[in-house]
C-alpha positions as CSV (number, residue, x, y, z in Angstrom):
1,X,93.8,105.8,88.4
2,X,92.3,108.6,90.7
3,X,93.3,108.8,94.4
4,X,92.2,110.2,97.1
5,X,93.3,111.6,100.5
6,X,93.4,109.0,103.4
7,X,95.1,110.4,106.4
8,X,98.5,112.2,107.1
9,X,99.7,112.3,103.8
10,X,98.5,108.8,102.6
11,X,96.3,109.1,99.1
12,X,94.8,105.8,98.1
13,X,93.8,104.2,94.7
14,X,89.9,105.2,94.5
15,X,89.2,100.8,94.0
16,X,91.4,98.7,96.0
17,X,92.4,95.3,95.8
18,X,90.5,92.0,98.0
19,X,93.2,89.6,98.5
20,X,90.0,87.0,97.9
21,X,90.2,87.5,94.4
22,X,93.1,85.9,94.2
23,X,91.8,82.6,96.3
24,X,91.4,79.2,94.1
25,X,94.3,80.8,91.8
26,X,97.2,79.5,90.9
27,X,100.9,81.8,92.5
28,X,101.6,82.8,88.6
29,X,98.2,84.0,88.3
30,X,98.1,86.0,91.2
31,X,101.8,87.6,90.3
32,X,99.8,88.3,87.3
33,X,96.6,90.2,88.2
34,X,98.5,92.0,91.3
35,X,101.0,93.2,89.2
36,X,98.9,94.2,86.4
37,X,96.8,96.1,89.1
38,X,99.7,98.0,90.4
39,X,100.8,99.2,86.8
40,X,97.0,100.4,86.4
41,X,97.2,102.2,89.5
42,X,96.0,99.9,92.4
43,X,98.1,101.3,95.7
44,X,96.1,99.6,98.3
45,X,95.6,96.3,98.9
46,X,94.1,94.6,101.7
47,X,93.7,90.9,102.9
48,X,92.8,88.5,105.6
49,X,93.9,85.4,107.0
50,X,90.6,83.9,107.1
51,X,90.3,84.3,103.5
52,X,90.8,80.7,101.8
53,X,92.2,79.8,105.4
54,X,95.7,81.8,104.6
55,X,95.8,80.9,100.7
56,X,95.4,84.7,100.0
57,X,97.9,86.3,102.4
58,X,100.4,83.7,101.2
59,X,99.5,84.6,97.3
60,X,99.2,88.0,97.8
61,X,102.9,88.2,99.9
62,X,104.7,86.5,97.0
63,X,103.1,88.8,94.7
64,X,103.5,91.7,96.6
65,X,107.2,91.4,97.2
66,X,108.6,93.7,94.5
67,X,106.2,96.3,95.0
68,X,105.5,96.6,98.9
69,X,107.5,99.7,99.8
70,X,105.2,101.7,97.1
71,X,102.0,100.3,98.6
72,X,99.4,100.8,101.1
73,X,98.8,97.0,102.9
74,X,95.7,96.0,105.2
75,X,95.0,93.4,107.1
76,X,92.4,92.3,109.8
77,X,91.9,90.2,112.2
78,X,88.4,88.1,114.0
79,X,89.9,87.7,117.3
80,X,89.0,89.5,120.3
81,X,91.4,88.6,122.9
82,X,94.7,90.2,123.0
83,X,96.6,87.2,122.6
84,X,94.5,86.1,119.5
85,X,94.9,89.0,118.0
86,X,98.6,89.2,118.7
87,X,98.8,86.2,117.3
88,X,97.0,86.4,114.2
89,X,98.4,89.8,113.1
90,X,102.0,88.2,113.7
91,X,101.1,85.5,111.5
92,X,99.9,87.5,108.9
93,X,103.0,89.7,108.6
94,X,104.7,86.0,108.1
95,X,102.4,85.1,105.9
96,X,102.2,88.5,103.9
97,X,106.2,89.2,104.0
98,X,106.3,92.1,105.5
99,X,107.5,94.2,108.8
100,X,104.1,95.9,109.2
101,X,100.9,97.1,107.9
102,X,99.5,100.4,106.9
103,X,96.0,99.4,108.5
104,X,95.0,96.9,110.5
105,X,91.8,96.4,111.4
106,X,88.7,94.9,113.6
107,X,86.6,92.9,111.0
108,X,83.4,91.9,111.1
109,X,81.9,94.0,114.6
110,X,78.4,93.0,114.5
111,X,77.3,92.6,118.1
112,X,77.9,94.5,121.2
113,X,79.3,92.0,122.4
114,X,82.2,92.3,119.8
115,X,82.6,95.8,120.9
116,X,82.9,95.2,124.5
117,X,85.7,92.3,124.2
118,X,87.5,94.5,121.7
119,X,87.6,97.4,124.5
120,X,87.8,95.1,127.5
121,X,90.7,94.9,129.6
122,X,93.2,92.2,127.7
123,X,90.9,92.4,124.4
124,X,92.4,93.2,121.5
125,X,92.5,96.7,121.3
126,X,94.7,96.2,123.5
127,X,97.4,93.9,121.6
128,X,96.7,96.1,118.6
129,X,97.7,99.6,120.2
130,X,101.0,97.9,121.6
131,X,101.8,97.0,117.6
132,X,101.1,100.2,116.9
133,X,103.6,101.7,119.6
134,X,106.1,98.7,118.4
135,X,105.6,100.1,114.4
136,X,104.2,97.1,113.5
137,X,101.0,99.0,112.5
138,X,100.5,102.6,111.4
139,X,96.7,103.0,111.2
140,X,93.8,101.7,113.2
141,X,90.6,100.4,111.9
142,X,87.2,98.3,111.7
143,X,85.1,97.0,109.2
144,X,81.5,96.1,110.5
145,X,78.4,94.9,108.5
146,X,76.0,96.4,111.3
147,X,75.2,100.4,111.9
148,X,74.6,99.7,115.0
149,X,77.8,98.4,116.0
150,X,79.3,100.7,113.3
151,X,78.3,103.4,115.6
152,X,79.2,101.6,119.0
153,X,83.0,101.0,117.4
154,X,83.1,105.2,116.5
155,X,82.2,106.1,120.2
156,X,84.6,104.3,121.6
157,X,87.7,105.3,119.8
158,X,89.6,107.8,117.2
159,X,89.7,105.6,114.4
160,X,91.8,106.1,111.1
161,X,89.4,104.7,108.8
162,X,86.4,102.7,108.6
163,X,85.1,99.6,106.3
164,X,81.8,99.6,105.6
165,X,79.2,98.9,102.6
166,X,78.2,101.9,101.2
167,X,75.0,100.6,98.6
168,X,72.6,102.0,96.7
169,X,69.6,99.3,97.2
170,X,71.1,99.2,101.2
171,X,70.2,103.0,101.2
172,X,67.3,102.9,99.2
173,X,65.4,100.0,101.0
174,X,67.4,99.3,103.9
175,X,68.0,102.7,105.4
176,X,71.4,101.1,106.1
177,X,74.4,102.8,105.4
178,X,73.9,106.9,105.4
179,X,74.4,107.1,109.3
180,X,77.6,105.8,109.2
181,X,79.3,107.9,106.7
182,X,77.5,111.1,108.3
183,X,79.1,110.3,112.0
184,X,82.4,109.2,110.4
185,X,82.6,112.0,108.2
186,X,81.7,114.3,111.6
187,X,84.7,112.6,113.4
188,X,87.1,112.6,110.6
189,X,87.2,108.5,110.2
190,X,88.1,107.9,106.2
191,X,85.8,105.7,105.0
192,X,86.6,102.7,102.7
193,X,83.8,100.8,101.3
194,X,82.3,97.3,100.7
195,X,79.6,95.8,98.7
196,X,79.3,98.8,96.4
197,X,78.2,95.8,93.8
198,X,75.4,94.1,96.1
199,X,72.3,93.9,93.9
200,X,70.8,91.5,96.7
201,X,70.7,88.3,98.6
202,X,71.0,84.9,96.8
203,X,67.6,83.9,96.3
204,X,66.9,80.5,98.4
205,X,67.9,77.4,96.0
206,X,69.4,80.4,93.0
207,X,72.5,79.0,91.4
208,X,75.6,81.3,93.1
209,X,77.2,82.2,89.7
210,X,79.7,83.9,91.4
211,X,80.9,81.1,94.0
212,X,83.5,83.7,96.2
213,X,80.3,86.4,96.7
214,X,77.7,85.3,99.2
215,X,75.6,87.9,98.0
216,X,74.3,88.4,94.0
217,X,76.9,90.6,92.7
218,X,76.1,93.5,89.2
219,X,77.5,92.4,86.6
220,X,75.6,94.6,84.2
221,X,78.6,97.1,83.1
222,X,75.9,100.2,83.2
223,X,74.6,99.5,86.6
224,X,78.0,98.3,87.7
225,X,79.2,101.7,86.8
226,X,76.4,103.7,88.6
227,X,76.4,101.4,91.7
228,X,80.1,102.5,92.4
229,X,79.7,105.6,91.2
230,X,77.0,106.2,93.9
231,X,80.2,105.0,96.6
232,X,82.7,107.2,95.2
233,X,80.1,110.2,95.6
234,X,79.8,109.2,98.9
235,X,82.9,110.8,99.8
236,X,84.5,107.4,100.2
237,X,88.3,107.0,100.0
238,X,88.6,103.4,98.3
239,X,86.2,101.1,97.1
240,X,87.1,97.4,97.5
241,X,84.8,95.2,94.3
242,X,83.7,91.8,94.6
243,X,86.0,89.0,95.0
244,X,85.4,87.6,91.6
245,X,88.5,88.2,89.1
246,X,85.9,89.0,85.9
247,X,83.9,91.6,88.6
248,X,87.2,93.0,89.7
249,X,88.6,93.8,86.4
250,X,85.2,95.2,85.0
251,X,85.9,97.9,87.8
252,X,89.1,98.2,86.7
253,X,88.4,98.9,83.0
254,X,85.8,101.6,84.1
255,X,87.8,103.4,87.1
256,X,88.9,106.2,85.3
257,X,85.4,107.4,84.4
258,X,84.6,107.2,87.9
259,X,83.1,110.6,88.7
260,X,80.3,111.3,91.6
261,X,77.0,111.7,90.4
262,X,75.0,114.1,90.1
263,X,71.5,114.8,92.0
264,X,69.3,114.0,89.3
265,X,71.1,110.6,88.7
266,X,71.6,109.7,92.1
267,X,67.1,109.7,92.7
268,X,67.1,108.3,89.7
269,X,69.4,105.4,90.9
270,X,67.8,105.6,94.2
271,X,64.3,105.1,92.6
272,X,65.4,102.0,90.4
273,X,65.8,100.1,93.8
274,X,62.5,100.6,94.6
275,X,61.4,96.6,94.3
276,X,65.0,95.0,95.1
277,X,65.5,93.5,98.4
278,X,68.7,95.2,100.4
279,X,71.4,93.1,101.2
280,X,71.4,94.7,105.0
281,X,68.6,96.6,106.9
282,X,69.2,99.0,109.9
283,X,67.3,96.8,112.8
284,X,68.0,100.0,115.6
285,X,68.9,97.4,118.3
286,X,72.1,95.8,119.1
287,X,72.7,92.5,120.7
């Protein structure tokens, strides 16, 4: 599998692996599908403990024991506080088997308010830079499902990386995504991204075929292929797929013909979005 540069030497597998795939699986399952990602090339792999309330980072740290000194590990954390976020990440490490992480991040930013208790004295910037300092984490991050606070979180800090969707119908229809990746790419913040697969929201009363997305996922192979090609020629790092095990390994199959598109075939794709409805919109106001 391709890789590509992250920071300071790091190079990371262009599609990375969700710990939530591996959520409602049995721990022999799990061994299975993170091990056969690691032979096909997967180097990063990132998780949360709010994903299946722990069940991942406990799968995912079993399965990852043989192989954890050759990877790249996230994690994240939804607390604000110092204390809550000194306490989650601590957990996590339990709970993932291991004496640090590669990246940690700030997940979900969304409000203003999220960025001020972050930065605030005792918020969890705070409790995150002291782990940093004690080697318990080497890189910084967030991930953030708003531009707005997107672009709060990149004032206010150096960041290593950034998690963010990076879609086609979000880009097309939304106008949500491209001023992101432009300040990022301006300050040098690698840039990892989400919901490459988002065709749209669930319709209201629509049948979720796809119980662990809370979105409707591609699962056409040809558009499947395009949507993350139209990440990768974003100039993004990784791309993390959907946490569905048939979605995951459908981006697996087709990761070595990853290539960026060209200009034709990105208006093309851009123009094909023209009557979806995005998954996110740029709303210009923060709360």
């Amino acid at each position: 599998m391709q890789r590509r540069y992250y920071r300071d030497g790091v190079e990371l597998s262009i599609i990375g692996f969700g710990g939530m795939v591996v959520v409602g699986m049995d721990q022999k399952s799990a061994d299975a599908l993170v091990a056969e990602s690691f032979d096909r090339g997967v180097n990063y792999f990132d998780a949360a403990p709010f994903y299946g309330d722990g069940e991942a980072e406990q799968k995912v740290g079993i399965a990852l024991e043989p192989f954890r000194e050759k990877i790249f590990l996230s994690c994240k954390t939804l607390r604000r506080s110092a204390a809550g976020a000194r306490e989650e990440l601590e957990r996590s490490l339990c709970r993932l088997r291991s004496t640090h992480f590669d990246l940690y991040q700030f997940h979900a930013v969304t409000k203003g308010s999220d960025v001020e208790a972050i930065f605030a004295p005792g918020g969890a910037m705070d409790s995150v830079l002291e782990a940093r300092q004690e080697g318990k984490v080497r890189f910084i991050g967030f991930s953030a499902h708003s531009v707005e606070a997107a672009l709060a979180m990149l004032d206010r800090f150096k960041f290593d990386s950034i998690l963010f969707p990076i879609n086609y119908v979000c880009y097309a229809k939304g106008n949500f995504g491209p001023q992101v990746i432009q300040k990022a790419k301006e300050l040098g913040v690698a840039r990892i991204a989400l919901k490459a697969l988002a065709l749209g929201p669930c319709r209201k009363g629509e049948k979720r075929t796809y119980p662990k997305c809370w979105y409707r996922p591609i699962s056409d192979h040809d558009l499947a292929l395009q949507a993350i090609r139209f990440a990768f020629s974003e100039n993004v790092t990784s791309i993390i797929p959907p946490a569905d095990e048939g979605l995951f390994r459908m981006v697996l199959d087709f990761a070595a013909d990853v290539r960026p598109m060209t200009t034709e075939e990105r208006i093309r794709l851009i123009e094909s979005a023209q009557k979806l409805q995005p998954l996110m919109r740029f709303r210009k106001k923060i709360q």
